[in-house]
C-alpha positions as CSV (number, residue, x, y, z in Angstrom):
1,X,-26.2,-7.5,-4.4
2,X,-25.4,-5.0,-7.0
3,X,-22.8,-2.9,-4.8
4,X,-21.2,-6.8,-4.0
5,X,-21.1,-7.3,-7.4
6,X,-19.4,-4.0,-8.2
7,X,-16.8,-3.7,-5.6
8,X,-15.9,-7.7,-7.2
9,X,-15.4,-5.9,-10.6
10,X,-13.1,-2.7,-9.5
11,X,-11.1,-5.2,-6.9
12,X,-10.7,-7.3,-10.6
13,X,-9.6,-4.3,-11.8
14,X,-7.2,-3.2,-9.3
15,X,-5.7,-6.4,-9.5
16,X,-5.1,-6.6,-13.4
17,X,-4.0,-3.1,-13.5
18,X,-1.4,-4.1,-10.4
19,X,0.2,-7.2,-12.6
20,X,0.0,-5.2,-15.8
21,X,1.8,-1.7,-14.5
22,X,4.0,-3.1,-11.5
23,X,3.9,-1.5,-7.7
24,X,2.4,1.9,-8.1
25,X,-0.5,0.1,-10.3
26,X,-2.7,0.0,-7.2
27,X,-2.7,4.1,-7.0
28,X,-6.0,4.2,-8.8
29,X,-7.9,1.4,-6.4
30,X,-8.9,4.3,-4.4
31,X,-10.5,7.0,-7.4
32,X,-12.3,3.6,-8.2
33,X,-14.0,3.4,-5.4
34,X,-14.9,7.3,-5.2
35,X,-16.1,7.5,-7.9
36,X,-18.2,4.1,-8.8
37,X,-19.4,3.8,-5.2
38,X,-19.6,7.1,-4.3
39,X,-17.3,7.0,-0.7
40,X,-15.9,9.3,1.1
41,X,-12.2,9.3,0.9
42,X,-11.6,8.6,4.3
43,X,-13.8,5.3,3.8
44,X,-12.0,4.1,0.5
45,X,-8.6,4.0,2.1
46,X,-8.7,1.3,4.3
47,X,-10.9,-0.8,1.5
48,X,-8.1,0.2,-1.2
49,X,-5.2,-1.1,1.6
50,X,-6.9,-3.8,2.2
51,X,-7.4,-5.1,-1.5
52,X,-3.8,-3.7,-2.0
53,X,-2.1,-5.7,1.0
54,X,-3.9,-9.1,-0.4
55,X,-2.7,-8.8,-4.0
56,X,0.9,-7.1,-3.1
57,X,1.4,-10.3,-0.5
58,X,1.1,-12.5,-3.5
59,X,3.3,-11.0,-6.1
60,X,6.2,-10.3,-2.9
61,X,6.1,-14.2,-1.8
62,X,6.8,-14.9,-6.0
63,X,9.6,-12.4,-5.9
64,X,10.8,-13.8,-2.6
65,X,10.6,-17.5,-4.6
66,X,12.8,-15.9,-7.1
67,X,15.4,-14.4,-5.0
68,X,14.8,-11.3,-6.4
69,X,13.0,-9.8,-3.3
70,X,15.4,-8.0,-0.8
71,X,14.3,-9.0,2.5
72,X,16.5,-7.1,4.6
73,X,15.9,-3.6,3.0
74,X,12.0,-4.5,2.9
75,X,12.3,-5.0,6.4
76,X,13.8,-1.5,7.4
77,X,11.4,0.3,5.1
78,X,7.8,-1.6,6.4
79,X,9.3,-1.5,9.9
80,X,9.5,2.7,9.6
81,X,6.5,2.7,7.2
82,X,4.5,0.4,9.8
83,X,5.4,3.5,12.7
84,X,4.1,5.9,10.4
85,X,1.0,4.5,8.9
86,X,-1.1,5.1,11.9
87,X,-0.3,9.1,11.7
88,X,-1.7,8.9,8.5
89,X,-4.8,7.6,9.5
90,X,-4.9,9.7,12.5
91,X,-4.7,12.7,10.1
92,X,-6.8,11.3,7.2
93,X,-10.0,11.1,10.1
94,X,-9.2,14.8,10.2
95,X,-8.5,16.6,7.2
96,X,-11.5,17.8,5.3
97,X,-12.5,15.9,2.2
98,X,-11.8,18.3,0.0
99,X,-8.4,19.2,0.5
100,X,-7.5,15.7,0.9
101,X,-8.8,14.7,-2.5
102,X,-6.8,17.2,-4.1
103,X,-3.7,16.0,-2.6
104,X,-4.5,12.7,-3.8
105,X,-5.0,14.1,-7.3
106,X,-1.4,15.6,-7.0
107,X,0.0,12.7,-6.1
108,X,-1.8,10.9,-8.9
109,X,0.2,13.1,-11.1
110,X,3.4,12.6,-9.6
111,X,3.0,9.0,-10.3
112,X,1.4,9.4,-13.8
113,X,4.6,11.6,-14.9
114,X,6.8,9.3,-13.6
115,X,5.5,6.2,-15.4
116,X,5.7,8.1,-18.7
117,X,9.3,9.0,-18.2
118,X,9.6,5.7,-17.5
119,X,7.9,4.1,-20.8
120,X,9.2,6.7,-22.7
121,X,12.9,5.9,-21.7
122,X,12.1,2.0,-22.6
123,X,11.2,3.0,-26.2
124,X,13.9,5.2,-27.0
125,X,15.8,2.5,-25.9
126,X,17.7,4.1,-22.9
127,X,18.1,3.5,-19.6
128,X,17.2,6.0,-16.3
129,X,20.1,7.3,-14.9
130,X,21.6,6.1,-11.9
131,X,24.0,7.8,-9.4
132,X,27.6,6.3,-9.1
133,X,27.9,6.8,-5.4
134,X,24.5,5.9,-3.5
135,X,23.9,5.3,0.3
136,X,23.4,1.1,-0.7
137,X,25.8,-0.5,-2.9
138,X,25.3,-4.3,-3.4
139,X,28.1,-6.5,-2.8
140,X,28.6,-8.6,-5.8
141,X,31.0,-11.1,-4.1
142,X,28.6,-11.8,-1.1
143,X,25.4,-11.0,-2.9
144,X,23.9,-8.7,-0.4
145,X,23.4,-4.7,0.4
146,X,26.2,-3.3,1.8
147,X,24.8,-1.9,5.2
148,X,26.2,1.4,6.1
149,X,24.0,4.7,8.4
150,X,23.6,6.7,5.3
151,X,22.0,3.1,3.8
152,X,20.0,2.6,6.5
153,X,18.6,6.1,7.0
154,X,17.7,6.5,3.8
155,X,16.0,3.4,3.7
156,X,13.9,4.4,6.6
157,X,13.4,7.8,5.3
158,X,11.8,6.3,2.3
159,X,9.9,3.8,4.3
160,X,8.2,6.4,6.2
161,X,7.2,8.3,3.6
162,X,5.4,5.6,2.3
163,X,3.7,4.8,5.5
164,X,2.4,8.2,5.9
165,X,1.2,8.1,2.5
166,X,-0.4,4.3,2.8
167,X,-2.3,5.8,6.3
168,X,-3.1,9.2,4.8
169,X,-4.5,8.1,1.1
170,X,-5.0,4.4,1.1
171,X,-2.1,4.2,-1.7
172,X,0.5,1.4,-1.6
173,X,3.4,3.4,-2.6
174,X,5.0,2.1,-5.0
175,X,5.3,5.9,-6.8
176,X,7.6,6.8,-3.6
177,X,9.4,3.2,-2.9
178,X,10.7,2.7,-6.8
179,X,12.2,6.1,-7.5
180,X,13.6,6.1,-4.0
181,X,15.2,2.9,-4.7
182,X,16.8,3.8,-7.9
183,X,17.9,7.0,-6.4
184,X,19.5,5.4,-2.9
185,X,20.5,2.2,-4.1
186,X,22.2,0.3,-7.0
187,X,20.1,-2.5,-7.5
188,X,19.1,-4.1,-10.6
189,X,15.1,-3.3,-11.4
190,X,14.1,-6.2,-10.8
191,X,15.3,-6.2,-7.7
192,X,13.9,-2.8,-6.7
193,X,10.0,-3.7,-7.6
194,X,10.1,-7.0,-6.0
195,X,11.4,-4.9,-2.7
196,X,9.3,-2.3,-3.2
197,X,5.8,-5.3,-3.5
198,X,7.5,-6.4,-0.5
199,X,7.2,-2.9,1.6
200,X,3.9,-2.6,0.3
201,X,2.7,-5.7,1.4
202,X,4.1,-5.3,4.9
203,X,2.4,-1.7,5.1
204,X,-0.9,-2.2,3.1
205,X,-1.4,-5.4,5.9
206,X,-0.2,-3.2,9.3
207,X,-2.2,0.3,8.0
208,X,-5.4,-2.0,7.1
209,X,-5.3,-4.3,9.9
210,X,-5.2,-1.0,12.2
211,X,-8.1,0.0,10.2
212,X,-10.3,-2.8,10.9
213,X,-9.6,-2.9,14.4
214,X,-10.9,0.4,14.4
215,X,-14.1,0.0,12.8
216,X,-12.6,1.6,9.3
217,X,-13.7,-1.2,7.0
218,X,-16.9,-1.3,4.9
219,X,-16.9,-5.3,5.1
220,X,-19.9,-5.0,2.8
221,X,-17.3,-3.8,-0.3
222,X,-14.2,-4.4,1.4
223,X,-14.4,-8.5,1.2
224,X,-15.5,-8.2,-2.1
225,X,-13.2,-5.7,-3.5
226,X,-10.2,-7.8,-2.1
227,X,-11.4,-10.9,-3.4
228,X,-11.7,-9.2,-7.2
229,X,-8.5,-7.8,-6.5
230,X,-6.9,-11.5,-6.4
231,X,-8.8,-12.6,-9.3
232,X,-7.5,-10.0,-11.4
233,X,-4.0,-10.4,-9.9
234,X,-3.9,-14.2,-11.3
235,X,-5.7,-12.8,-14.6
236,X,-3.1,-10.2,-15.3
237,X,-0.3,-12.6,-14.9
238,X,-1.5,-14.4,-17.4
239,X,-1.5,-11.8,-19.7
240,X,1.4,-9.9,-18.4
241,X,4.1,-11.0,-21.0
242,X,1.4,-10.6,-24.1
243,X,0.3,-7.0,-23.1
244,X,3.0,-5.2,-20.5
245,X,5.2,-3.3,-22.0
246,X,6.4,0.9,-22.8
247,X,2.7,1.5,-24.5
248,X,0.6,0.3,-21.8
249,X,2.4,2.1,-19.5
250,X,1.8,5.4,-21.3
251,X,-2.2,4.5,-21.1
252,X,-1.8,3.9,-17.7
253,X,0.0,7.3,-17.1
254,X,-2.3,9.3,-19.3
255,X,-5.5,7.4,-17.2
256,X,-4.1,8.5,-13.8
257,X,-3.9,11.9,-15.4
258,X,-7.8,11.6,-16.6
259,X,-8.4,10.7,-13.4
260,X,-6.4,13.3,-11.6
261,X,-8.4,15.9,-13.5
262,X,-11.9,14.2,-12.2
263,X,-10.5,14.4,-8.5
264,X,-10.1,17.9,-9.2
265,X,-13.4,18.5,-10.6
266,X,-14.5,16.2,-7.7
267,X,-13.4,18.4,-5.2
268,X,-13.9,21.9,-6.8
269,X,-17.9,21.1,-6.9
């Protein structure tokens, strides 16, 4: 009862800190579960892609509701991410723990610096450069990407990536898909995290359903993790217009950090 009751409360955590922060908000579902329940990392992944697909799905079919989400390009990046996802589990049954929780803390770093660029750009009032020429370039008069090879490639490129990463680490992404957009593409923000939900979605829901049918899942925390996960989803978008914003995303980017430096420590010992 008390391990149910804990996986409910991190899932609820996941979730809030996924409406609050945006895509790459589910990055710390899996240092939850390491370090509250004590699992292996190789036995968190598929619980934190499974919470991650469940809560993702959501906010990607209210983006789709909006218009904002771009099907298409969300299709060529799960479809190459989907391919790849299943490499990264293959590999993550393989790798020691210890060298694969310090990758994880790398990339928890990656992400944290990244989201405090990001907030520090929205205070100073300035906005993060984008390319003039770039692989996709939206047609204003049809509304719709402009689909070139270099578009596509890079598309799947970045889809893969993510894949590998969702397989390998049990992360949804979102530190690879958003940059990736902003670098290939020249769509509007909104745009490029409602996409990115969408890939993450798609991904999260192949890697983990692969999981499962493997015998990966811990059903035990798993159901409940995903169903706190939800929970905190709806919670944090009731809150999301009183508390989002620059500042939270600095706590959030120097709490990955923290938490980096405990994977670290984690691992050394």
């Amino acid at each position: 009862m008390l391990t149910f009751l804990l996986a409910c409360a991190l899932g609820l955590g996941v979730g809030l800190v996924l409406a609050l922060t945006g895509a790459g908000g589910a990055i710390l579902a899996v240092p939850m579960l390491l370090f509250a329940l004590h699992l292996p990392l190789a036995q968190a992944a598929p619980i934190s892609l499974l919470a991650v697909a469940i809560s993702t799905g959501l906010g990607a079919f209210l983006a789709w509701r909006r218009r904002a989400l771009r099907y298409r390009a969300a299709g060529v990046m799960a479809a190459a991410g989907l391919v790849m996802a299943p490499l990264g589990q293959w590999l993550a049954q393989r790798v020691p723990e210890r060298p694969l929780t310090m990758l994880f803390a790398v990339v928890l770093v990656i992400a944290a610096a990244r989201t405090l660029r990001q907030a520090a750009r929205e205070l100073k009032g300035t906005r993060a450069e984008r390319r003039d020429e770039v692989p996709c370039r939206l047609d204003l008069q049809v509304g719709r990407l402009h689909w070139t090879a270099p578009c596509a490639l890079a598309l799947a490129a970045t889809g893969a990536l993510t894949g590998l990463m969702s397989g390998l680490l049990g992360v949804g992404g979102g530190f690879v898909l958003v940059p990736a957009m902003m670098l290939f593409t020249d769509l509007p923000m909104q745009a490029v995290v409602a996409t990115s939900m969408g890939v993450i979605a798609l991904v999260s829901s192949g890697a983990a359903a692969l999981a499962a049918w493997h015998g990966q899942v811990l059903w035990q925390v798993g159901a409940p993790f995903a169903l706190g996960a939800i929970a905190g989803q709806a919670l944090g978008r009731v809150w999301a217009q009183r508390l989002g914003g620059p500042r939270l995303q600095q706590g959030f980017g120097v709490l990955s950090l923290l938490v980096a430096a405990g994977l670290v420590l984690r691992a050394a010992l």
